[in-house]
C-alpha positions, 0 to 999 in steps of 0.5 A: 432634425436640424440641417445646416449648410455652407457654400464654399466655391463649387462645395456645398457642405451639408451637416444633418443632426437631431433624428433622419425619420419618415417624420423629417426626411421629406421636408429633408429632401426638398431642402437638399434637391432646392440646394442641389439645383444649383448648377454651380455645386459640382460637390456634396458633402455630407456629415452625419456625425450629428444624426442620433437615428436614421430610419430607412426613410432617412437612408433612402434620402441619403442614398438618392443623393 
């Protein structure tokens, strides 16, 4: 699993690739929560395009967000 990210102002663009498992979807998390913590990011925006699979593991970090 590969996650790139780019702040632009009060964006953080997020683009997630390879595969979303229980195998990578913790370290995912964190990575995204110490991103979010910024109070200056009032948007996310996720792409996905890049993901060959997500587990629901991966669905769940997707859906917390």
């Amino acid at each position: 699993m590969e996650l790139n990210a780019q702040k632009r102002g009060p964006r953080l663009y997020v683009q997630l690739s390879g595969e979303l498992d229980h195998h990578s979807a913790e370290q995912t998390r964190i990575m995204l929560d110490t991103m979010l913590r910024d109070i200056t990011v009032r948007e996310l925006i996720l792409d996905l395009s890049g993901l060959e699979y997500i587990s629901s593991a991966g669905l769940r970090i997707i859906l917390r967000l």
